[in-house]
C-alpha positions in Angstrom: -59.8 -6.1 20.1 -57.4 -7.2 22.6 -59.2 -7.9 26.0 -58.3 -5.7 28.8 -57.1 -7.4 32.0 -57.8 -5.5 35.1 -58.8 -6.4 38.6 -62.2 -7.7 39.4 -63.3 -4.9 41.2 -62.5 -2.4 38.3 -65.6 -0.6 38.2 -65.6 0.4 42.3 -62.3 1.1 41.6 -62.8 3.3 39.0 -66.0 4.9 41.0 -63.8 5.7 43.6 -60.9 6.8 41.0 -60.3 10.5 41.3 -58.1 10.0 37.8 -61.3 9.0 36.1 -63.8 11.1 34.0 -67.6 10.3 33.2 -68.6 10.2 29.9 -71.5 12.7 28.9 -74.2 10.8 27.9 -75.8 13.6 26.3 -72.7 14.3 23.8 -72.0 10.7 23.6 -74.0 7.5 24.3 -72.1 4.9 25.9 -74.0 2.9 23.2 -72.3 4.6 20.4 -68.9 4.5 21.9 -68.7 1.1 22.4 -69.9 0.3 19.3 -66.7 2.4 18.2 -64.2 0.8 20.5 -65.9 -3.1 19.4 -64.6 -2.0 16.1 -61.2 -1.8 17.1 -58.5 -4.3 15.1 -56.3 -6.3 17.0 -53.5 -5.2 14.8 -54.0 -1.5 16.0 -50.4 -1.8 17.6 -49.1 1.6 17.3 -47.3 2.1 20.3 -46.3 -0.2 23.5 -49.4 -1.1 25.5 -49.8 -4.6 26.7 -53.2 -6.2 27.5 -51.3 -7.5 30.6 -50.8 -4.0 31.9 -53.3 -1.3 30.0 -52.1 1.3 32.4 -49.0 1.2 32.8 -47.7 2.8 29.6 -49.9 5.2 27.4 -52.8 4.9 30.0 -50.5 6.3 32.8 -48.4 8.9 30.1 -52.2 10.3 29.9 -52.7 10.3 33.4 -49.4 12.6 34.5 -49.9 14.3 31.4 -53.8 15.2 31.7 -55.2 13.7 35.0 -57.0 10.7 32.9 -56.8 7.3 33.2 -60.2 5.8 33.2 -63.5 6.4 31.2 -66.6 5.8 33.3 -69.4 4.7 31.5 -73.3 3.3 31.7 -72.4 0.2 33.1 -73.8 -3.3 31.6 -74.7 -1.8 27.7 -73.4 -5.3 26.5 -70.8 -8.1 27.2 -68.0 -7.6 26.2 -64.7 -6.5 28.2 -66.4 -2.4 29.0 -69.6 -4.1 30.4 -68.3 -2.8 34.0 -68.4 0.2 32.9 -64.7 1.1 32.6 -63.4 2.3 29.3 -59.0 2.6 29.6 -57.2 5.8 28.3 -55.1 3.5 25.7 -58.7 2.2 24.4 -59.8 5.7 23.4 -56.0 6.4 22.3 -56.2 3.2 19.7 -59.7 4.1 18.5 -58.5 7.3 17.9 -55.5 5.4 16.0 -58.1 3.3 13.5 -59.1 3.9 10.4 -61.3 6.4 9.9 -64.4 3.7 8.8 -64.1 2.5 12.3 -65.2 5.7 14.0 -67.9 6.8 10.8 -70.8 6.3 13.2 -69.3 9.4 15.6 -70.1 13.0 14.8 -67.3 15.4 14.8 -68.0 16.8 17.8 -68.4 13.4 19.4 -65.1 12.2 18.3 -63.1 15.2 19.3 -64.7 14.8 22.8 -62.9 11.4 22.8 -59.5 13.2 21.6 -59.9 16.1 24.1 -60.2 13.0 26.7 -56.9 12.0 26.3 -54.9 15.1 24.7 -56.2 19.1 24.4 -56.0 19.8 21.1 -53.6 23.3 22.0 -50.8 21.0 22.7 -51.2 18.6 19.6 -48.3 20.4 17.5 -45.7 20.5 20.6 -45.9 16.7 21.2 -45.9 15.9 17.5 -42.5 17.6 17.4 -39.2 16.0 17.0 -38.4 16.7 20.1 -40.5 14.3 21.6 -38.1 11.7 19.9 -37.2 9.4 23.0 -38.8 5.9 23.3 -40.3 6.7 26.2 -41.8 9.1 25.1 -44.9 7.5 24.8 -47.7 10.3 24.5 -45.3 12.2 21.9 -45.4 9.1 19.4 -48.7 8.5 19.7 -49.5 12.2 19.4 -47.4 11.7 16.0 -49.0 9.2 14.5 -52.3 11.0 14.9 -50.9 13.9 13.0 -49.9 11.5 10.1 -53.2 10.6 10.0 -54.8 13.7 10.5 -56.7 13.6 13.0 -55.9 16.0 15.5 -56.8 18.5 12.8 -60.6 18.1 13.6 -61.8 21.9 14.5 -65.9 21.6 15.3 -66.1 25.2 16.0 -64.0 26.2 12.4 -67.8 26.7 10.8 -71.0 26.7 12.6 -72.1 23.3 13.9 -76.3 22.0 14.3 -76.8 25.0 11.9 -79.7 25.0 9.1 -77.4 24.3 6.6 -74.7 22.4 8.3 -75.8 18.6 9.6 -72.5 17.9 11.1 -73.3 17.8 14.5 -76.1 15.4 13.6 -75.0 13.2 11.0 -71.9 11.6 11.2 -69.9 10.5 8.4 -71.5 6.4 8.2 -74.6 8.3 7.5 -73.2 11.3 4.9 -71.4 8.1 2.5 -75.0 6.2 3.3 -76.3 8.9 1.0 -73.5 8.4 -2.1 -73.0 4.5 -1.7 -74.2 2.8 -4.9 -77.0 0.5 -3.2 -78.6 4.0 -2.1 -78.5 5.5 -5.4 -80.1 2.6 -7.1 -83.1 2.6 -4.4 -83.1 6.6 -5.0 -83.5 5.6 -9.4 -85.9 2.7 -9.1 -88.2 2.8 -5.4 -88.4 6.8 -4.7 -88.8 9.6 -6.8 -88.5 12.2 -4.8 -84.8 10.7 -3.6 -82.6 13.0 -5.0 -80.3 11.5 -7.6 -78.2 12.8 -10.4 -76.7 16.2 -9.9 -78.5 16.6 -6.6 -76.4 13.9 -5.5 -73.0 15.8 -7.0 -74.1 18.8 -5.5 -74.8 17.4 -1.9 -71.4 15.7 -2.5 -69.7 19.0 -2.8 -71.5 20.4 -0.1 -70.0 17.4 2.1 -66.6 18.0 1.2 -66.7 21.4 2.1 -68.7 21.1 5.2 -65.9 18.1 6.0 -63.3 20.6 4.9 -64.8 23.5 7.4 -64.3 21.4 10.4 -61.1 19.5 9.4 -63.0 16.4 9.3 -60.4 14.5 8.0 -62.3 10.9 8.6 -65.0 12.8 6.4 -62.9 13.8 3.7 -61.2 10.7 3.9 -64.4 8.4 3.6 -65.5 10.9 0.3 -62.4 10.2 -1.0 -62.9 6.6 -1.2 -66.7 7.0 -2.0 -67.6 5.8 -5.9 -69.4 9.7 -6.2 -66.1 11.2 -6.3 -64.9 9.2 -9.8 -68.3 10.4 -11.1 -67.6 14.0 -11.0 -67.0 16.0 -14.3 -63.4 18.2 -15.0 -66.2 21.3 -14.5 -67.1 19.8 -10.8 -63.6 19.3 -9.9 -62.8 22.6 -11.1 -65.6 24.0 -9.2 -65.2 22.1 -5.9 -61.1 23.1 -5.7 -62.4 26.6 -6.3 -64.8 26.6 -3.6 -61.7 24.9 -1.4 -59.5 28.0 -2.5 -62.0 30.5 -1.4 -62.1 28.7 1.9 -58.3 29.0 2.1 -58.6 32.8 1.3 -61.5 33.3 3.8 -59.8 31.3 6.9 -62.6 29.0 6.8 -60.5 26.1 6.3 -56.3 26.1 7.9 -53.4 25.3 5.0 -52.4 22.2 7.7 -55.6 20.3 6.3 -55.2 21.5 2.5 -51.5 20.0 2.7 -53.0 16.7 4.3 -56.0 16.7 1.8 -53.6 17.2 -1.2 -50.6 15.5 0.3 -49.5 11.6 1.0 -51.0 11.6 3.6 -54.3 12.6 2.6 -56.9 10.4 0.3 -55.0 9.6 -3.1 -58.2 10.2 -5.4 -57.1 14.4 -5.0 -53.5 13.4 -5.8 -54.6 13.4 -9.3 -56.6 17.0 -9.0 -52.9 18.8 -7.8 -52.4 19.8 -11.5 -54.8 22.0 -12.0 -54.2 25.7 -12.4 -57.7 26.1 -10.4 -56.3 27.2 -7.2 -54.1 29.9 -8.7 -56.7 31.4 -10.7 -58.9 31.2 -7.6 -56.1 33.0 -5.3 -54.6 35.1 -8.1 -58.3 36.8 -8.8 -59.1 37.4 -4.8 -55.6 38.7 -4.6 -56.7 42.2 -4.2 -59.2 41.4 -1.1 -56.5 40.5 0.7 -54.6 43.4 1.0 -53.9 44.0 4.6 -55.4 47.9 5.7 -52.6 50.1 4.9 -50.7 47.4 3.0 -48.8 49.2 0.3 -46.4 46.0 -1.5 -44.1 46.8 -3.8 -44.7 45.4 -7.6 -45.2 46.7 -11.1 -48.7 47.4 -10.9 -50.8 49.5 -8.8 -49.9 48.2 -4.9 -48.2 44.9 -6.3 -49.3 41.4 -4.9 -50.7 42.0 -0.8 -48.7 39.8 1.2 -51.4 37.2 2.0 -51.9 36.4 -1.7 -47.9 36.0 -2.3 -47.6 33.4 0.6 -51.1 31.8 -1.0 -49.5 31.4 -4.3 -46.4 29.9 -2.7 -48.4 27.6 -1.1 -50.4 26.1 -3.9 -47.8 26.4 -6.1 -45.8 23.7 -3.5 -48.7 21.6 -3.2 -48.1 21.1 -7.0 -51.0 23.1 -8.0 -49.3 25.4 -11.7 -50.4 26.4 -14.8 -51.8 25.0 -17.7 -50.0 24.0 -20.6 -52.5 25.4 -23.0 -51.8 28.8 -21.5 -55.3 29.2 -19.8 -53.7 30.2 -16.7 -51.7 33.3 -17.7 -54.8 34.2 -20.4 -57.6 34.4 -17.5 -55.1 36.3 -15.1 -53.8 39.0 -18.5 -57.7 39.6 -18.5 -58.2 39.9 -15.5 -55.1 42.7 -15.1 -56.5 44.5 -18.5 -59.6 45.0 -16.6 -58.2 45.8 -13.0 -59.6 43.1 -11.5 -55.9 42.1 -10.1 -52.3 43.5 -10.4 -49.5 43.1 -12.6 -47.4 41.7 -10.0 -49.8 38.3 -10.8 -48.2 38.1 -14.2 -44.5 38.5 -12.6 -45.1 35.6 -10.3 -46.8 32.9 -13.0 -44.0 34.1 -15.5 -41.5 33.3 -13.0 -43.2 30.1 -11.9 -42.5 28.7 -15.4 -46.5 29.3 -16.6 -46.8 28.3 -19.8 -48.0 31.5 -21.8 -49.7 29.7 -24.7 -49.5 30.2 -28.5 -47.2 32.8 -29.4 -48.9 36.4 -29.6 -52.5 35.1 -27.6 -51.5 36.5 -24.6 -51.2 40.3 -26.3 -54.9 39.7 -28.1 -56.0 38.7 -24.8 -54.7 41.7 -22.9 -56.4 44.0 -25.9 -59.6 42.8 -25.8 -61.9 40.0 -27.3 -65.2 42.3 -27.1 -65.3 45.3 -29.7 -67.6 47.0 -28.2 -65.9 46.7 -24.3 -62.2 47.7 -24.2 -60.2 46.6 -21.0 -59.4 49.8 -19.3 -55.4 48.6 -18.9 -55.0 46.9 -22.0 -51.9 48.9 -23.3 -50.1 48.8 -19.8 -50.7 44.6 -19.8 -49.7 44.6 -23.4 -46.8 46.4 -22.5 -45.9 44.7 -19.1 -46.2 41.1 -21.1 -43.1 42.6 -23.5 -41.1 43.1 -20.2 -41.5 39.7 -18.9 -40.7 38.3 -22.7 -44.1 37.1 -23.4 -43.3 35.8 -27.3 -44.9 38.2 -30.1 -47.0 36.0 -32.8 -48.8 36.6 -35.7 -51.9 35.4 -33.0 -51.3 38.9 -31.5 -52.6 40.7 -35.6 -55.1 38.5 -35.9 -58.9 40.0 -36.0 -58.2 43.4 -35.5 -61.7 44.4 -36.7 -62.3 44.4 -33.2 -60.7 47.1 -32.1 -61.8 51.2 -32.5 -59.7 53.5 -34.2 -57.8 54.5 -31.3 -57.4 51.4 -29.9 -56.1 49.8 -33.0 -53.6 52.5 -33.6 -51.9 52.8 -30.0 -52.2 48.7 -30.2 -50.3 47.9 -34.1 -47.9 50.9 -33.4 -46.7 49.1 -30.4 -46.7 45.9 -32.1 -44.6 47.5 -35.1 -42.2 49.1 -33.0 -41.2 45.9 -30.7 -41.0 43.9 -34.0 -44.2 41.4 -33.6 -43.8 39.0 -36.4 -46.3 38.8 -39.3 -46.5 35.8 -40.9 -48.6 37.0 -44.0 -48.7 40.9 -44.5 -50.9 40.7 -47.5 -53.5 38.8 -45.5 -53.1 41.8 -42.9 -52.9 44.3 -45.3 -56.2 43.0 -46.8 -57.8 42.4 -43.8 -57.3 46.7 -42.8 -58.5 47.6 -46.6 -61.8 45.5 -45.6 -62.5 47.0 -42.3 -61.7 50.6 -43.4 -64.4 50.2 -45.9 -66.7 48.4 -43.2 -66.3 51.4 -40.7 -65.7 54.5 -42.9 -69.2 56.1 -41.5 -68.5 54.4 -37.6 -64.8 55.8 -37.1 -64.7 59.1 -38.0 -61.2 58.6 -39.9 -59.8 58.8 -43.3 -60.7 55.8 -45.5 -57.3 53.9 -46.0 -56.7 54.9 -41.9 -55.9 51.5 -41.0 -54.1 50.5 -44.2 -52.1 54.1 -43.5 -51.4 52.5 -39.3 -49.9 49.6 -41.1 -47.6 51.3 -43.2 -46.3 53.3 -40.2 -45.7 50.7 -38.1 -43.9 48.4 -40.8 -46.2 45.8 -40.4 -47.8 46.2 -44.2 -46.5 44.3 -47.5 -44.1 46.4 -50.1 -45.6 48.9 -52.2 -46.4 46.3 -54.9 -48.1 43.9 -52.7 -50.0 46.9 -51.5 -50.7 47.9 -55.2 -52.0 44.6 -56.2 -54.4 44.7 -52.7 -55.6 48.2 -53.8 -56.2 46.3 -57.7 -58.0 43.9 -56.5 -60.3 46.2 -54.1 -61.8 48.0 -57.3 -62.6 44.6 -58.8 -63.9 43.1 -55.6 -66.9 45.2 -55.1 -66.4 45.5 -51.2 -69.7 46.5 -51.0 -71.8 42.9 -51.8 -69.8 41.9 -48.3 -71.8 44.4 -46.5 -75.0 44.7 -48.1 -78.2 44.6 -45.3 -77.4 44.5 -41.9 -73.6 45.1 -40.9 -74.4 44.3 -37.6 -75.3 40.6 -39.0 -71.5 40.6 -40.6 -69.8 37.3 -40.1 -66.2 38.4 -38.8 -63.1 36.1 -39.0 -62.4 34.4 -35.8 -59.1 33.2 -36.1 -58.1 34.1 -32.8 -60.9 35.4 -31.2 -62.9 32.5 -30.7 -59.7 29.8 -29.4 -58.9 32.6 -26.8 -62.7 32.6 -25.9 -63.0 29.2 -25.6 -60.0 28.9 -23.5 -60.7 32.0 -20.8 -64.1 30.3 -20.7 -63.4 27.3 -20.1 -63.6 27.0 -15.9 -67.9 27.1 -16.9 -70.4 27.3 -15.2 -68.2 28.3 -12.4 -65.4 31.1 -14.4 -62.0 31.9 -13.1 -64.2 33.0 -9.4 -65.5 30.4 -6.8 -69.1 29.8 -6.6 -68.8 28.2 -2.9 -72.5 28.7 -1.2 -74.4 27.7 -4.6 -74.6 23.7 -2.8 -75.1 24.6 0.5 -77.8 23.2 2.1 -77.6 20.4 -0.7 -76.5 17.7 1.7 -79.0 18.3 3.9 -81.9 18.4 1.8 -80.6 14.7 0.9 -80.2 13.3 4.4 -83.6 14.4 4.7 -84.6 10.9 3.4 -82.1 9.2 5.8 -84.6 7.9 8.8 -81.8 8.1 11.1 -81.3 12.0 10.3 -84.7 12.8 10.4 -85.0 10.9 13.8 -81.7 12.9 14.9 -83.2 16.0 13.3 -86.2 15.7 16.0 -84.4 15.0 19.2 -82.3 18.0 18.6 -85.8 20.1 17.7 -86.9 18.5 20.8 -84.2 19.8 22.9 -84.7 23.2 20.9 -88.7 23.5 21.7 -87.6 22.9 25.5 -85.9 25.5 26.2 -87.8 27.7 24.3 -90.1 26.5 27.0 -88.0 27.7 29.6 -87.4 30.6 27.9 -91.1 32.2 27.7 -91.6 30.8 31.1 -89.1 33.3 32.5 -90.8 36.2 30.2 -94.3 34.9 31.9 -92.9 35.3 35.4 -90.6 38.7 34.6 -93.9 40.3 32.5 -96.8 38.7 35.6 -94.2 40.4 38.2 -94.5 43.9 36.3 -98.3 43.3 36.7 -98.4 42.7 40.1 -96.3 45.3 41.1 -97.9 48.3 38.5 -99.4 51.5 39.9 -101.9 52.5 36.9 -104.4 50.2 35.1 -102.9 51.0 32.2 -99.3 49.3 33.0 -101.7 46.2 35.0 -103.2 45.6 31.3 -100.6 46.0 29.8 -98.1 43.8 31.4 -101.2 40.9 32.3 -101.4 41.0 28.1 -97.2 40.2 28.2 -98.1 37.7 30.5 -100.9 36.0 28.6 -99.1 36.1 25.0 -96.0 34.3 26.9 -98.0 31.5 28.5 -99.6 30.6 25.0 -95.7 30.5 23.8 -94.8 28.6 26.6 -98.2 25.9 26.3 -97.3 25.4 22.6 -93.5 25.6 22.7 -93.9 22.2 25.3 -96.4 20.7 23.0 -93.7 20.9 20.0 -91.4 19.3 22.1 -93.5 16.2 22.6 -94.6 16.5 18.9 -90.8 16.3 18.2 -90.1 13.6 20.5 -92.6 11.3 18.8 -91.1 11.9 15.5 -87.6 10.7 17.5 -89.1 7.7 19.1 -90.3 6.2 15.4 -87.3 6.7 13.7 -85.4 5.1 16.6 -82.8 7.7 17.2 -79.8 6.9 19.7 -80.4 10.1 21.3 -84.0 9.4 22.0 -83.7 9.1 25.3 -82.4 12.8 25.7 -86.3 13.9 23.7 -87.4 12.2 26.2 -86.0 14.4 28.6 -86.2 17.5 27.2 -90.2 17.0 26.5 -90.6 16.3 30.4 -88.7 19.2 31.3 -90.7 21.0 29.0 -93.6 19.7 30.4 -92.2 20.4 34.1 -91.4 24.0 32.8 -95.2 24.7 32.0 -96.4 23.4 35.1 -94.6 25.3 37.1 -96.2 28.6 35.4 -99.8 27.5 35.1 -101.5 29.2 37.5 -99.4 31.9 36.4 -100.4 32.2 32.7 -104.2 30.7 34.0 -104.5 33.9 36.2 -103.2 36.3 33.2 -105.5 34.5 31.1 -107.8 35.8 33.3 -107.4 39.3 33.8 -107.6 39.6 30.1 -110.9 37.7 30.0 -111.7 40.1 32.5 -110.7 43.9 31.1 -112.6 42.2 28.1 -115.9 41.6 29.9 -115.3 45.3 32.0 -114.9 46.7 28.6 -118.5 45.0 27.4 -120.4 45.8 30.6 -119.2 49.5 29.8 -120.4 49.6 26.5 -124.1 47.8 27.5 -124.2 50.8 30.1 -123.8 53.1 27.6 -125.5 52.5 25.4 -128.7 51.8 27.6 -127.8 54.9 28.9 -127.8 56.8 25.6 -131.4 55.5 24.2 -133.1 56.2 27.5 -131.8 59.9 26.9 -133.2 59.8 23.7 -136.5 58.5 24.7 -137.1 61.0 28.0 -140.6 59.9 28.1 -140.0 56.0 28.1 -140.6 54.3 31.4 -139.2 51.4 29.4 -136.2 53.0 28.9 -135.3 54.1 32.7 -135.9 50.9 33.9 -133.5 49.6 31.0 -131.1 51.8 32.3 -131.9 50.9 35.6 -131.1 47.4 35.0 -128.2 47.5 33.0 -126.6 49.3 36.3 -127.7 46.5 38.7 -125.9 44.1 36.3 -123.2 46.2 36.1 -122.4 46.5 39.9 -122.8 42.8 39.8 -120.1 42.3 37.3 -117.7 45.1 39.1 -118.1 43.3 42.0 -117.3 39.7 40.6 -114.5 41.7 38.8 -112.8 43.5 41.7 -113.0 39.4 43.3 -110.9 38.7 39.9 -108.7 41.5 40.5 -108.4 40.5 44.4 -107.7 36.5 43.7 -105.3 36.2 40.3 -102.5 38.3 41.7 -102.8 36.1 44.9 -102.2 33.0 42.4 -105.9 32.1 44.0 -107.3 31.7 40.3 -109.7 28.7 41.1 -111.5 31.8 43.0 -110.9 34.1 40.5 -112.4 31.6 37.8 -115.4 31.4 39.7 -116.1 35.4 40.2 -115.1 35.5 36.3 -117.8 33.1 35.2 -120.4 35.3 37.5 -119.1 38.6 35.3 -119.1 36.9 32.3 -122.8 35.4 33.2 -123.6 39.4 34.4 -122.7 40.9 31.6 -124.4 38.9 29.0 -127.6 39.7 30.9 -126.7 43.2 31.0 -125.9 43.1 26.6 -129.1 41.6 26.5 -131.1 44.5 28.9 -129.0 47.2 26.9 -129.8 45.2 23.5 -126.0 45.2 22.9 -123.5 42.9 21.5 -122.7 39.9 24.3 
């Protein structure tokens, strides 16, 4: 990297610098930031900036822009040019600038901490516009060339960050590809066998491009793109993962700016090759109902016609490149999905007039009628009838395997056919084809024995009357019944058009025509797991967690002791004193976890160690601060619990000397267990006096007499101690 030259007194300067912002050590260690800025090329010359004069040009556009010019940091982390502890707007603006390998080591929300250093991102678009076109504009061309590269898409707060499933805010990208690289994957075959490997590793990949894609992590996605997982996945995960990527669209969760990067020139060139796929239409088409706006009544041929939201969807995919298949697939899964109201005719308007191949002549009408004879689709005649206004082709496809339709279904179905003049490329086969199935279903049907033969006539679809003759000839000799004999359930039915369609409308399996974003997550984590660095990571942040859960019951303790203390009944004293207690064992173990979690940091070396550190001492601070608090709870349970004994003793003394009138031994039992008593009562009222009064070394004391007391009275009473 080019050396900065800057007066020998740049670090006082910069202390004294009312330009100049301190870096957040807890966000970002200067460690890992100048390990980042080391990495920087010296051909990272993207806009004028001389080594002479750092300031005078990008570093001072920052400055009148955003109040920034200087980046103070911990002073003397190495040797090089930031050992003074001054890190220059223009360096931050040129790492920002790199490729996206030279910043891997940052987390997202690290690295848009740097960008927010040096430009908010709610002004990213205006100086990205051509009207920042001037050559002195400096900020505006450098605010360009980060849109090229996508990086001032990053959005850590699109999805839930440091979440259970999410390790984005822990692991930054050089640790995600250290999980996919091929060196890893070998260890993960031959060393460990619990490393996850295979399809665990495809599924955690897919769980990485969409966590990437959630916060416009374009250095993620980016890095993915180049990794040697992506080549490995199948058509089926490629179809799955651009489905889970449409869903996002559809939900928000992810902004159309970073589908056009991750799909466009800009954006990695492995997913040029995935912006043929019909996918993302089938995705948006079947979800086009959920997003009708409330009230949203659109006009189109079906029901409410295409909402708004899906329209502009379509339009959008369909200009990213994404369009229909030639084998027809596309237009097959969405006549399905409109013959079973699962989304509107309108669908089939827009991929006709997008030029979507409809696929073999007469296969979109068998489609729309049903594959399934025993489920019809509920809209199968108005499909079938909206695909002959569009001028979906008729085909012989669309006769084919009519034994699975009922009797009504096949009348309404061939009548229509007849009447619009669907081609029939072999009558007789047709014609023979209805003679067997009458025979099949004369007891099923209810009809009249030749009633699909009779449907064919009608609708001009059957062979001349000699033809038809012949077929009825041929029936007598045939003996139609050896084809059914046994189970006609078990009959082997032609397939001539049944099973291609199947096969085709099928064909997005395991994940269908419908995203199945959700079944990875938590995938990626579950393999960083085995990353030392994560699970170090993992523990500083737990450690930081256990903290302030610390703090947290410490307040309860003081809030619940106060309500003790300032109680009118014995009742509400116990009551609260027991609130008390429960929140000082919370707060006792809560700051053990943290030190548990901090040594679980220190081994696996963490950057961030420092801050377990930290948070386990404040932890520790937090606790001691309470003691005596929780101690003097602790002891007004102990004590209720040794009143509560010391009654009982009493009682019970009390009760067998009543029973045994004539028993001196008895009375002086009784006698006893009273003098004990008054000696507990006494130590306790001591208790009562001393543990509100934070006194409890007292109040320890007067309890151990009780306790001592009462076990002498148990044993007078011959009671439980």
């Amino acid at each position: 990297m080019v050396a900065e030259s800057a007066p020998a007194s740049a670090a006082a300067a910069a202390e004294a610098d009312a330009d100049s912002m301190t870096l957040d050590e807890q966000l970002l260690p200067t460690i890992l930031l100048v390990k980042a800025l080391k990495g920087v090329t010296l051909g990272a010359e993207v806009f004028n900036c001389s080594a002479e004069q750092p300031c005078q040009h990008l570093c001072k556009a920052t400055l009148d822009k955003y109040g920034t010019r200087t980046v103070k940091i911990t002073p003397g982390v190495d040797d090089s040019e930031f050992a003074n502890g001054v890190v220059f707007a223009h360096s931050i603006w040129r790492l920002l600038m790199e490729e996206p390998r030279v910043r891997a080591g940052l987390t997202i929300r690290q690295r848009t901490l740097l960008r927010d250093m040096v430009i908010p991102a709610d002004v990213v678009k205006a100086l990205a516009s051509p009207e920042n076109t001037a050559p002195e504009s400096v900020v505006g061309e450098a605010a360009r060339v980060l849109d090229r590269r996508g990086v001032l898409l990053w959005a850590p707060g699109a999805a839930p960050l440091n979440s259970d499933l999410d390790p984005s805010d822990l692991a930054p990208p050089a640790w995600v590809m250290g999980c996919f690289d091929e060196e890893s994957e070998r260890q993960a075959q031959e060393s460990n066998l619990l490393a996850p490997k295979g399809e665990e590793l495809l599924s955690a990949f897919r769980d990485a491009m969409l966590a990437a894609a959630r916060h416009s992590d374009t250095d993620a996605l980016e890095l993915l793109g180049e990794s040697a997982t992506v080549w490995k996945l199948s058509d089926a995960d490629k179809d799955i993962l651009l489905a889970d990527l449409t869903q996002l669209l559809i939900q928000g969760a992810i902004s159309r700016d970073l589908a056009g990067w991750l799909f466009g020139p800009e954006g990695p060139a492995v997913f040029d090759g995935w912006r043929y796929s019909d996918v993302p239409l089938i995705v948006a088409g079947h979800a086009e109902r959920s997003m009708l706006a409330p009230g949203e009544q659109a006009e189109g041929s079906g029901g409410t016609g295409l909402a708004q939201a899906a329209l502009s969807l379509l339009d959008f995919l369909h200009g990213l490149g994404f369009k229909g298949a030639d084998n027809g697939r596309t237009l097959l899964i969405a006549v399905r999905a409109a013959a079973f109201g699962v989304c509107d005719l309108a669908l089939l308007d827009w991929l006709v007039n997008h030029k979507c191949p409809t696929g073999p002549a007469g296969m979109a009408y068998a489609c729309a009628i049903g594959t399934d004879k025993d489920v019809r689709p509920p809209h199968a005649m108005a499909v079938v009838a909206h695909l002959t206004k569009l001028g979906v082709p008729m085909g012989s496809l669309a006769l084919e395997d009519l034994w699975r339709l009922p009797a009504e279904s096949y009348k309404e179905y061939v009548d229509y056919l007849g009447k619009h003049g669907c081609p029939a490329d072999d009558r007789n086969k047709l014609y023979h084809a209805a003679t067997v199935e009458d025979y099949a279903f004369k007891n099923e049907q209810n009809m009249d024995k030749d009633f699909r033969k009779d449907v064919l006539i009608a609708a001009n679809l059957a062979p001349d009357f000699n033809n038809r003759a012949a077929e009825h000839l041929k029936r007598k000799f045939e003996k139609l019944e050896k084809l059914f004999k046994g189970d006609k359930s078990a009959t082997v039915w032609p397939q001539v058009v049944v099973k291609p369609l199947t096969d085709l409308i099928t064909s997005l399996s395991p994940g269908g025509p419908y995203s199945v974003i959700g079944s990875c997550r938590g995938s990626l984590r579950h393999v960083l797991e085995f990353e030392p660095d994560f699970i170090a990571a993992r523990a500083v942040d737990t450690a930081v967690e256990e903290s302030a859960a610390t703090i947290a019951a410490s307040k309860v303790l003081i809030d619940d002791w106060a309500a003790h203390c300032g109680a009118k009944s014995d009742d509400v004293r116990l009551t609260a004193a027991r609130s008390a207690a429960a929140a000082w064992v919370q707060t006792q173990e809560k700051a053990a976890a943290a030190w548990d979690a901090w040594y679980v940091a220190k081994d696996g070396g963490a950057v961030f160690v420092a801050r377990a550190m930290e948070a386990a001492k404040a932890a520790t601070a937090t606790k001691e601060s309470v003691e005596r608090i929780g101690t003097a709870a602790t002891l007004e349970i102990a004590a209720a619990e040794v009143s509560e004994k010391t009654k009982a003793a009493v009682k019970k003394a009390t009760l067998e000397a009543a029973a045994q009138a004539s028993s001196r031994a008895a009375q002086v039992a009784v006698n006893k267990a009273n003098a004990y008593a008054a000696r507990v009562n006494t130590a306790l009222a001591v208790v009562a006096i001393k543990s509100p009064a934070g006194e409890v070394e007292q109040a320890d004391a007067a309890l151990r007499v009780a306790i001592e007391a009462t076990a002498q009275c148990c044993q007078v009473a011959g009671a439980a101690a």
